[in-house]
N, C-alpha and C positions, 0 to 999 in steps of 0.2 A: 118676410118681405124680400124682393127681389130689390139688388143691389142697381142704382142706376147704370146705364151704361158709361163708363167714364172712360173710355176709349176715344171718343169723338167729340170735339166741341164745338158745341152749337150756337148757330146766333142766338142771344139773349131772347131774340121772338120766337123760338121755336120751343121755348119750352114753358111748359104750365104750371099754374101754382102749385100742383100735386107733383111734377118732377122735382120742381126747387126743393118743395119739401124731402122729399127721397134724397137728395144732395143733403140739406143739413142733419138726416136721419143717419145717413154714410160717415159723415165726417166726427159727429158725435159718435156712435159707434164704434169707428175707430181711435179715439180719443179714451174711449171708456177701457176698450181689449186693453192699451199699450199703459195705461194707469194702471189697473187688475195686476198685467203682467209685471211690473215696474218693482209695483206693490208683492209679489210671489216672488222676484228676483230678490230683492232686500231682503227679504226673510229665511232667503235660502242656505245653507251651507256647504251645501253639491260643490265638489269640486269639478272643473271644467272636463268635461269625456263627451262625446260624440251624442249624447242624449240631450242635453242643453241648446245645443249647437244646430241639432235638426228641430228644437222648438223655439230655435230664433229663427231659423230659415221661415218656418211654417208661420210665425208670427210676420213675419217683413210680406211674406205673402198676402196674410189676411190684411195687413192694414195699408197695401197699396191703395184701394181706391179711395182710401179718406184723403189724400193728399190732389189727387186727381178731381175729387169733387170737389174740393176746396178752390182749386184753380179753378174750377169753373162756376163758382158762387161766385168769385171775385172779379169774375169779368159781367157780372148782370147788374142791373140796378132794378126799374122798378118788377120784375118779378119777383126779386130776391126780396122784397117787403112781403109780397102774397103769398109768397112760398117758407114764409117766416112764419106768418100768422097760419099756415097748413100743418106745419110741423108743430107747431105748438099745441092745437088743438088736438093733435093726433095721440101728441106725449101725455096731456091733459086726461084724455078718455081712457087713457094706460092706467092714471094711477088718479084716486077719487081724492083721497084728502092732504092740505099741506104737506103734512108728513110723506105720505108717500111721493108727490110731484115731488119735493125734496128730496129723494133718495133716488129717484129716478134722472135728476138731474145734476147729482153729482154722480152719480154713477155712471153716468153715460149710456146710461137708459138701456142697457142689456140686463137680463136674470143670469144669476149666476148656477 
């Protein structure tokens, strides 16, 4: 799935149930990497050397635009209900039973 563009912000009428959706697809997403990571950090015992430190660079990268989407779910109202129920239905057809929509939705819905 291609990443919204979270460069430009749009009036709340310019974008469609299926963009909002991609917006709370991003910001989950990014939610899920920086828990994953959080979670690989605490368990680590590496001491600090130039390897850590270019995979926090590369991680600040990846999780720029969930912060960016975020800002712009926050300035929408009612598409942000339709582009709620897009995104849900999406995550839904991901994973068939409780169990699985469960894991998908603490996980922040990426495969590892």
């Amino acid at each position: 799935m291609r990443p919204p563009d979270t460069d430009r912000q749009p009036d709340a009428g310019e974008l469609t149930a299926g963009e909002v959706g991609d917006l709370f697809e991003t910001v989950s997403a990014a939610n899920g990497r920086m828990a994953r990571e959080v979670h690989q950090i605490i368990g680590s015992r590496a001491a600090v050397s130039q390897a850590p430190v270019d995979r926090f660079t590369r991680l600040a990268d990846e999780l720029r635009p969930g912060p960016a989407a975020r800002a712009q779910l926050g300035a929408l109202d009612a598409e942000l209900l339709a582009g709620t129920a897009v995104w849900t239905q999406h995550r839904r057809g991901q994973a068939g039973t409780a169990a699985e929509r469960t894991e998908v939705r603490w996980s922040g819905g990426l495969s590892a």
